[in-house]
N, C-alpha and C positions, 0 to 999 in steps of 0.2 A: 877380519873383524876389527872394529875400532874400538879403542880402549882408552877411556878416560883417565886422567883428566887431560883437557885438551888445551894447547898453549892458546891464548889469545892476546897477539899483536895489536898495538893501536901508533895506527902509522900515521893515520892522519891528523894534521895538524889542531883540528877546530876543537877534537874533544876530548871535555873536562873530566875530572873525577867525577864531577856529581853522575854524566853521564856513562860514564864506566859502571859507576855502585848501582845504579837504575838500571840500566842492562843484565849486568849479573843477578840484579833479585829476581829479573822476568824471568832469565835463561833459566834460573834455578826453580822460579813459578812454574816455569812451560815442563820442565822436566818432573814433575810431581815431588817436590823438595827432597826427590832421593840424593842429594849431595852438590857441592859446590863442584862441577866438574871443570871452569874454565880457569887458567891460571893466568894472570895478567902479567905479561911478561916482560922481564926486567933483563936486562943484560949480561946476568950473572946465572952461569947454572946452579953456582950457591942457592940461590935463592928458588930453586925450580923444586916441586915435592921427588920426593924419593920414592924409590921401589921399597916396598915393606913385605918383610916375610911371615905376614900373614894372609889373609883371606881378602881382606879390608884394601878397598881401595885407596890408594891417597887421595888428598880433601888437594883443588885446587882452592883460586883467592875468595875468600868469601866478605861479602860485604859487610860493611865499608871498610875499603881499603884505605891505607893513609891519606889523607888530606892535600898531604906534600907531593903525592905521588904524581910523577911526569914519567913520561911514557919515553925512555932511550929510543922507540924506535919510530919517532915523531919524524916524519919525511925521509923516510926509509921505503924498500922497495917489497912487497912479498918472496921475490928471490931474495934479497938479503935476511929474510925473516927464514924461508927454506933450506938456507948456507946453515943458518947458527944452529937449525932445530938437529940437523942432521950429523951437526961436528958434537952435538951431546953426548956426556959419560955415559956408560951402561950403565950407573946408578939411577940416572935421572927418567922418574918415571912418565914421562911424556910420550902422547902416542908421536912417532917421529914420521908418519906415513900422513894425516890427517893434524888440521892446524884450523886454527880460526883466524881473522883477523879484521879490524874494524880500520876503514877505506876514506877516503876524500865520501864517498854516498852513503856514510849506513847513516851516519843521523840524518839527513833527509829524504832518505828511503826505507829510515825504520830497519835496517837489515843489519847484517853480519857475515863476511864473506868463510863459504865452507870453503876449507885448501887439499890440496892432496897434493901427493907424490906420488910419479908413475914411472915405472923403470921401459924405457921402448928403445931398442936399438943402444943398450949399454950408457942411453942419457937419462938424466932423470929430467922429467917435464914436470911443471907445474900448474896445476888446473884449477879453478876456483869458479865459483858464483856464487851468488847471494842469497842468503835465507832471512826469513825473519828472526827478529833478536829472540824475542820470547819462545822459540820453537828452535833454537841455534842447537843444543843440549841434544835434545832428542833426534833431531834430523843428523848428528855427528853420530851418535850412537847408531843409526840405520843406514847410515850412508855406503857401507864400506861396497865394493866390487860393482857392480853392475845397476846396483841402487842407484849409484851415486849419480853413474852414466844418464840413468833413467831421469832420473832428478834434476838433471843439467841440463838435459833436453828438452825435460819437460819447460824448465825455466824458459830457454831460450825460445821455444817455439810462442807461446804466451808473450813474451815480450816483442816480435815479431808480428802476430796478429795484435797484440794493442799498440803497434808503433810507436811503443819507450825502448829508450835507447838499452843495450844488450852489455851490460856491467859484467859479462863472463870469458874465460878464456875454458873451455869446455868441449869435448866431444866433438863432430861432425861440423858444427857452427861453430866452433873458437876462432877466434876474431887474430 
């Protein structure tokens, strides 16, 4: 099962805060405002929400985020985003199996790429496609096991009959 809140990398160069804080409201719209689940991730696990010993899930970034804020992981690779989430404390409450990250194509295709980690032959592999932003939230939450599979398939097959190009590394069809 996936468990929020979810790290969200912004690797690609073109976008701004304004388009970060406008992603997060939708993600947070899409997900029926039950909490800020995505944490825009900085370079420090200082900065990442903590496990609490309550019931209460931690609050990832909730908008708007600093003005100032530039993304450390601006021309960076989703494995390198994979390395960091995984060399994380046991304090730091991020799900470390399932990740977000925003690409060279979300703001022109409106999406957000869903990430995982798959343990196959003692490697761990990294798989991702793209979801829409305002349904990132919710699709993270239902992704986990065989969903996810389903869901990447589903993508990729869709993107095959409308001949757009196939933004996944996913399942049977990974690229």
């Amino acid at each position: 099962m996936t468990q929020p809140p979810f790290a969200l990398f912004v690797i690609a160069n073109d976008i701004d805060v304004d388009y970060i804080n406008d992603s997060l409201k939708r993600a947070w719209k899409g997900n029926y405002q039950a909490g800020w689940q995505l944490w825009v991730a900085t370079d420090s696990y200082d900065d990442a929400p903590k496990n609490r010993d309550d019931n209460r899930l931690p609050d990832g970034s909730e908008a708007p985020i600093s003005s100032s804020f530039t993304s450390p992981w601006a021309g960076k690779t989703l494995d390198d985003c994979a390395q960091w989430l995984q060399q994380a404390p046991s304090d730091v409450a991020l799900d470390k199996e399932y990740f977000t990250a925003m690409v060279e194509h979300s703001k022109e295709d409106d999406t957000v790429m869903a990430c995982r980690l798959v343990k196959k032959s003692g490697e761990v592999e990294l798989q991702y496609f793209p979801q829409p932003t305002d349904a990132i939230v919710m699709e993270m939450q239902t992704n986990s096991g065989l969903k996810y599979d389903e869901k990447a398939q589903n993508y990729q097959r869709s993107r095959m009959s409308d001949g757009k190009p196939d933004r996944s590394k996913a399942g049977p069809y990974a690229n």
